[in-house]
C-alpha positions as CSV (number, residue, x, y, z in Angstrom):
1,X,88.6,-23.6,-54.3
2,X,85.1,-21.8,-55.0
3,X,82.8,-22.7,-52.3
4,X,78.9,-22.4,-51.9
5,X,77.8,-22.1,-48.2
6,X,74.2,-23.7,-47.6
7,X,72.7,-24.2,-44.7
8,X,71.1,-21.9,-41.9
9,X,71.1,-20.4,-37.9
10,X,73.7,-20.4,-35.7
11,X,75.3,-23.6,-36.9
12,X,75.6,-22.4,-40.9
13,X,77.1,-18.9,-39.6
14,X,80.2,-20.7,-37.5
15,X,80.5,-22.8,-40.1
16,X,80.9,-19.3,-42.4
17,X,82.9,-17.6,-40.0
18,X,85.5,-20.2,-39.9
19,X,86.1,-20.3,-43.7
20,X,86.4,-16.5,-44.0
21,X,88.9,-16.6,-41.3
22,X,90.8,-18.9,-43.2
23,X,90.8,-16.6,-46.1
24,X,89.0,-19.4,-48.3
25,X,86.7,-18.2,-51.5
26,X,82.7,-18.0,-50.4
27,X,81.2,-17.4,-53.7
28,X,77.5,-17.6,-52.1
29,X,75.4,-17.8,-49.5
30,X,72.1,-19.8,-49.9
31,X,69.4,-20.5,-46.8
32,X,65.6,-20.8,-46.7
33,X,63.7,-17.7,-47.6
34,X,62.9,-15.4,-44.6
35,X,59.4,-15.6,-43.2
36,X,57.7,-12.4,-42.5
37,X,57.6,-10.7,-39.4
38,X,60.6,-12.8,-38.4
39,X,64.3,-12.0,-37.6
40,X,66.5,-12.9,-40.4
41,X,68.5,-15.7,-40.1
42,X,71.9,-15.0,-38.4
43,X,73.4,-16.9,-41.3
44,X,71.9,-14.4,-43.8
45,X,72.6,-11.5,-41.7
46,X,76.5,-12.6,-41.6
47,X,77.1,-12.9,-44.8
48,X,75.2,-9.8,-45.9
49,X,77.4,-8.3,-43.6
50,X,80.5,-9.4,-45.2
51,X,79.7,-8.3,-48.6
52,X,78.4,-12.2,-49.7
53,X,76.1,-12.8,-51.9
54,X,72.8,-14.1,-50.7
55,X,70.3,-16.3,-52.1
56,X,67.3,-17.7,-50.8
57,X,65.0,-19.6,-53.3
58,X,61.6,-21.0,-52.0
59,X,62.3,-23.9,-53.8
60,X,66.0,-26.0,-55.1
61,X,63.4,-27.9,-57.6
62,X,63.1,-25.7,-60.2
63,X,65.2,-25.1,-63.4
64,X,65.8,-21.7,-62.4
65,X,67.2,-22.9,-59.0
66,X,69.4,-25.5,-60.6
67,X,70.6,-22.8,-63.3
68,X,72.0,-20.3,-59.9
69,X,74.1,-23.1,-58.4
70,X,75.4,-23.6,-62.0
71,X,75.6,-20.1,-62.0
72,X,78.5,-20.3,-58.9
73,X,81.1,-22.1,-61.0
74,X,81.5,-23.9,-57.7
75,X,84.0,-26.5,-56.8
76,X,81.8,-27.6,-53.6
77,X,78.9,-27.0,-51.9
78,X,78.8,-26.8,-47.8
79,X,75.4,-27.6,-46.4
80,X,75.5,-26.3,-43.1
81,X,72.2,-27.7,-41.1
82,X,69.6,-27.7,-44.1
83,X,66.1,-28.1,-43.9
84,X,64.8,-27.8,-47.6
85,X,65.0,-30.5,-50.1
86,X,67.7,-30.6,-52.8
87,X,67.5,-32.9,-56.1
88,X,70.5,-34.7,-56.9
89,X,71.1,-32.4,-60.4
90,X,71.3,-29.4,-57.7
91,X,73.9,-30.9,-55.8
92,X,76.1,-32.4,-58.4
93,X,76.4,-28.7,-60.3
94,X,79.6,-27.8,-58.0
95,X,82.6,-29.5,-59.5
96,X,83.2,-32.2,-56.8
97,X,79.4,-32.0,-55.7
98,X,78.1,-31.4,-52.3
99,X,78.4,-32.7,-48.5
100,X,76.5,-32.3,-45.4
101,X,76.5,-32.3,-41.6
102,X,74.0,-34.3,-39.8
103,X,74.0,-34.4,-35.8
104,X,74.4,-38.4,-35.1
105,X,76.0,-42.0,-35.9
106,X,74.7,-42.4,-39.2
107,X,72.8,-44.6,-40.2
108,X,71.0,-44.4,-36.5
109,X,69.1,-41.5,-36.1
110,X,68.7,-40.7,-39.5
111,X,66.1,-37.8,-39.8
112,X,65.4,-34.4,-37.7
113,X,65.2,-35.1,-34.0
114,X,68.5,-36.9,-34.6
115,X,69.9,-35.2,-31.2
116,X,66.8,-36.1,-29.3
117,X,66.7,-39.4,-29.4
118,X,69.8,-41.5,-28.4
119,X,69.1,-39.5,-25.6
120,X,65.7,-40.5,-24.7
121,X,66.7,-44.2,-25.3
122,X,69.4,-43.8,-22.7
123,X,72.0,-43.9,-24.8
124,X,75.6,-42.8,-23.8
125,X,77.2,-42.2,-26.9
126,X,76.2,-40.2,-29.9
127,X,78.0,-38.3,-32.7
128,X,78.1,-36.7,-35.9
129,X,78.2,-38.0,-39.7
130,X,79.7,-35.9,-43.0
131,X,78.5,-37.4,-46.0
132,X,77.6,-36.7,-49.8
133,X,73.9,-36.8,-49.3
134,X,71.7,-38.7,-52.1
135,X,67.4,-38.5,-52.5
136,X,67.1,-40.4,-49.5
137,X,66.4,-38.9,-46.6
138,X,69.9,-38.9,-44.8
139,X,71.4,-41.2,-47.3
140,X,74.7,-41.3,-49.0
141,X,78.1,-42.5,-48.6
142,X,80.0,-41.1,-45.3
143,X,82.9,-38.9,-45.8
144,X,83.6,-39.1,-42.1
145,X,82.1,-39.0,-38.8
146,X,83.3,-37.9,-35.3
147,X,81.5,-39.5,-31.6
148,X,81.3,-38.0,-28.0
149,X,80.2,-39.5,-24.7
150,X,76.2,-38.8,-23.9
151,X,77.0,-37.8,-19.8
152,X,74.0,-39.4,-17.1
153,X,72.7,-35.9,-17.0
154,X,73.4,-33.7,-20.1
155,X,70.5,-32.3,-21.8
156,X,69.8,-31.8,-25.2
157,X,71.5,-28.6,-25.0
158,X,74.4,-30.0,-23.4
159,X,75.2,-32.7,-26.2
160,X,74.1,-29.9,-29.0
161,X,75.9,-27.0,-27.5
162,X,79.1,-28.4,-25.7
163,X,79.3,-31.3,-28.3
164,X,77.9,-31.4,-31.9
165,X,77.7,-27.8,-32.6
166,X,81.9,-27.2,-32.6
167,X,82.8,-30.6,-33.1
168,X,80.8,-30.3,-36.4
169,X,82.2,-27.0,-37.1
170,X,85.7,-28.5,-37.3
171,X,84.8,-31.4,-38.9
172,X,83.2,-29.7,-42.0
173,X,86.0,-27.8,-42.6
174,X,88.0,-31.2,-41.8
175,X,86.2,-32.4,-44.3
176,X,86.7,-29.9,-47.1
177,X,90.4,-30.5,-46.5
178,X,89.9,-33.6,-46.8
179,X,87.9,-32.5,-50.9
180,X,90.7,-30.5,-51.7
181,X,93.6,-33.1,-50.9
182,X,91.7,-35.2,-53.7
183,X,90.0,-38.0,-50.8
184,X,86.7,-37.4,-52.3
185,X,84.7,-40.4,-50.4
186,X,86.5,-42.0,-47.5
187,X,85.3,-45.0,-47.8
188,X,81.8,-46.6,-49.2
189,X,79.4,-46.9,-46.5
190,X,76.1,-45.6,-46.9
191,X,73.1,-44.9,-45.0
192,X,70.2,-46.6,-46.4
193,X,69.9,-48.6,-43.3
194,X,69.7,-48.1,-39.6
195,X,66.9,-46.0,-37.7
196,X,64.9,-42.9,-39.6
197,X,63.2,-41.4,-36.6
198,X,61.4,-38.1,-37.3
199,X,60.7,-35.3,-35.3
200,X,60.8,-35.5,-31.4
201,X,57.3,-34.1,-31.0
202,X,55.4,-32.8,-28.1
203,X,52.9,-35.6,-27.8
204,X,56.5,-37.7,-27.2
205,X,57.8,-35.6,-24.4
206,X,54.4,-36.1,-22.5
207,X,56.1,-38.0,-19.1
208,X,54.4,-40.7,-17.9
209,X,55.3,-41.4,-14.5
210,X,54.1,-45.1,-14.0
211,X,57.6,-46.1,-16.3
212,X,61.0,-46.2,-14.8
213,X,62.7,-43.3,-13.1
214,X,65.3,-43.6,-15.9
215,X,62.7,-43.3,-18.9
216,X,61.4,-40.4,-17.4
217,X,64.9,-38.3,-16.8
218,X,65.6,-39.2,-19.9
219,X,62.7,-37.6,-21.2
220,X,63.4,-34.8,-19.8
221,X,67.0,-34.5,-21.1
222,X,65.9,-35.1,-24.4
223,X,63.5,-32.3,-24.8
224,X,65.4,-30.0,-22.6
225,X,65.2,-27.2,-24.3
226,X,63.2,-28.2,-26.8
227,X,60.4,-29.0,-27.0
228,X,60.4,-29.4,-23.3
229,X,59.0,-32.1,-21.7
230,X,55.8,-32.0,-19.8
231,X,53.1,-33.5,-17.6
232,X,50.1,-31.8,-15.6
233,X,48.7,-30.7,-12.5
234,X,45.2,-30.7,-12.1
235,X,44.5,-30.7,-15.4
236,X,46.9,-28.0,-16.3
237,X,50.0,-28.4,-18.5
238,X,53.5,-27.8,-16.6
239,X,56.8,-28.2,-18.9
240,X,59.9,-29.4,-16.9
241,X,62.9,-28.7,-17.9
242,X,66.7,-29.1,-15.0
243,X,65.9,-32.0,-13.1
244,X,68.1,-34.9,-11.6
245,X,67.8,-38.4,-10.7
246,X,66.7,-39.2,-6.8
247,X,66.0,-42.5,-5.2
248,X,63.1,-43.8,-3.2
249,X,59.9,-45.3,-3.4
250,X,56.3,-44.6,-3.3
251,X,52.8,-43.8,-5.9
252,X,54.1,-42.7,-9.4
253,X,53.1,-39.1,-10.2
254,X,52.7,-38.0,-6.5
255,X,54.7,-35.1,-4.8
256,X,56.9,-36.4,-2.4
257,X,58.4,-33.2,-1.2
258,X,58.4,-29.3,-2.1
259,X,61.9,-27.7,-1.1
260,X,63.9,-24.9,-1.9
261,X,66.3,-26.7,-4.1
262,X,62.7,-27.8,-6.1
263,X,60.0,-30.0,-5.9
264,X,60.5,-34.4,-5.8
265,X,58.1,-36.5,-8.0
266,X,57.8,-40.3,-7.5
267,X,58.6,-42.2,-10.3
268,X,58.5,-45.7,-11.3
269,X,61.4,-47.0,-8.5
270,X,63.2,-43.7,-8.5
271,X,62.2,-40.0,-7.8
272,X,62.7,-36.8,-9.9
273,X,64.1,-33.6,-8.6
274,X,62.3,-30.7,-11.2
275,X,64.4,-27.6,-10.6
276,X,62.9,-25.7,-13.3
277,X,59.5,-25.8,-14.7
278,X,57.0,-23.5,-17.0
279,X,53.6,-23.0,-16.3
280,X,51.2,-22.4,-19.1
281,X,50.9,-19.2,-20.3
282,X,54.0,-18.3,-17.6
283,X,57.9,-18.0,-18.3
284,X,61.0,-20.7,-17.2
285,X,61.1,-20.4,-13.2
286,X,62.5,-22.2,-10.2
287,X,60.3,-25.4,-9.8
288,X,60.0,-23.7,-6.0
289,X,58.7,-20.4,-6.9
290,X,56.0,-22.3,-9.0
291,X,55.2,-24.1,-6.4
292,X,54.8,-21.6,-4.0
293,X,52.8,-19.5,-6.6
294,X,50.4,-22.2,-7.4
295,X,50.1,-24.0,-3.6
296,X,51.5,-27.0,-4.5
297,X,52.4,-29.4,-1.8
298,X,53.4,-33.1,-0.8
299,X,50.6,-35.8,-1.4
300,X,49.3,-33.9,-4.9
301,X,49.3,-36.3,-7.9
302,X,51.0,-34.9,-11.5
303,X,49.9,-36.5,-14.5
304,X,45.8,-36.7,-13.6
């Protein structure tokens, strides 16, 4: 079977890797155009590597875009964690069209902070979806789709790293068994409905420590690593990223405690134990080196 890998980072080139080492037929490579002055994308890099060929259109909305993945006399088309948009014609050139990975439950968390978010709700369950992807923004009917537990204290990381990342790796290839053994769609459920939550920005990993100790460590979780969540001190942005889940009362915001192991922050009926923090302008560090560094001590309010 002729296959057309699309997607890009660390996520496209597993998903590469593992079809080479199965000996199967990559016929192209296709990602988002490299921006200057940056790295090339490790997917890219890969497949130039093993003698692939490599395309990176600015755009799949052209005639000339649609006329390469004609080009490809593809059976299928992998989209391996895309970012640019791809009209139906596009996708429908390859013989038995094209299917794509998306990080959660479908239809909830439809849209790119899909990983984020069912951890910031508290949610201890999340997953991925393969499906045959329409105009709709993650919309189409499922091929299949694969769940994992959220743990009370994974990050982001964690759920992306440990989790989704070779869970999804598998289950694309899973899935293009599934193509070649003639079980095109699994079954008919789509994705129109459900949750479309876009991107899990800065402004929403802003902690406010007046709401529950719970909101706020999950917070944390969900934009640990990225885009790291973050509150200030006197005046002065501080991202927080390793933390755990204490109990005791007091003011929200206020330091209870500076220690070796980090620095406690009173919560909404629960405390927060930061273990790692950045400073503005400074690098990841111990939440009791920054301290230290910057005189903080018990009594001092965050958040004001």
């Amino acid at each position: 079977m002729r296959i057309v890998v699309h997607g890009q980072q660390a996520f496209g080139k597993a998903v590469l890797e593992k079809l080479l080492e199965r000996g199967e037929d990559v016929v192209a490579v296709c990602s988002a155009p490299t921006k200057e002055g940056r790295p090339e994308d490790p997917l890219v890099e890969f497949a130039k590597e093993k003698g692939l060929p490599v395309h990176q259109p600015a755009s799949w909305k052209t005639p000339e875009a649609l006329d390469l993945m004609k080009s490809f006399d593809a059976d299928v088309c992998m989209m391996a964690y895309v970012l640019l948009f791809v009209p139906e014609a596009v996708r429908d050139a390859p013989r038995f069209g094209t299917f794509q990975y998306h990080p959660s439950l479908c239809p909830l968390h439809r849209g790119p902070s899909s990983i984020n978010w069912p951890i910031a709700m508290g949610k201890t369950r999340t997953g991925l979806t393969i499906f045959w992807p329409d105009d709709g923004l993650d919309e189409g009917p499922i091929l299949m789709q694969k769940s994992c537990e959220i743990g009370p204290d994974e990050t982001l990381g964690d759920v992306y790293f440990k989790k989704l990342f070779p869970m999804g790796v598998d289950a694309m290839i899973e899935s293009l068994d599934l193509v070649k053994a003639g079980i095109i769609i699994k079954h008919d459920q789509r994705l129109e409905d459900g949750s479309y939550e876009s991107w899990f920005k800065k402004d929403l990993a802003q902690v406010d420590w007046s709401k529950s100790a719970d909101d706020v460590y999950n917070t944390i979780r969900a934009a640990n690593p990225a885009p790291g969540a973050w509150t200030t001190v006197n005046g002065v942005e501080l991202q927080m990223y390793d933390s755990a889940k204490l109990e005791g009362a007091g003011t929200p915001g206020s330091v209870v405690s500076v220690a070796d192991d980090g620095v406690t922050v009173q919560a909404e009926g629960g405390r927060i134990l930061l273990k790692r923090v950045r400073p503005k302008g400074g690098d990841k560090q111990p939440a009791a080196e920054w301290a230290a560094a910057s005189g903080l001590s018990a009594g001092d309010q965050l958040g004001s």
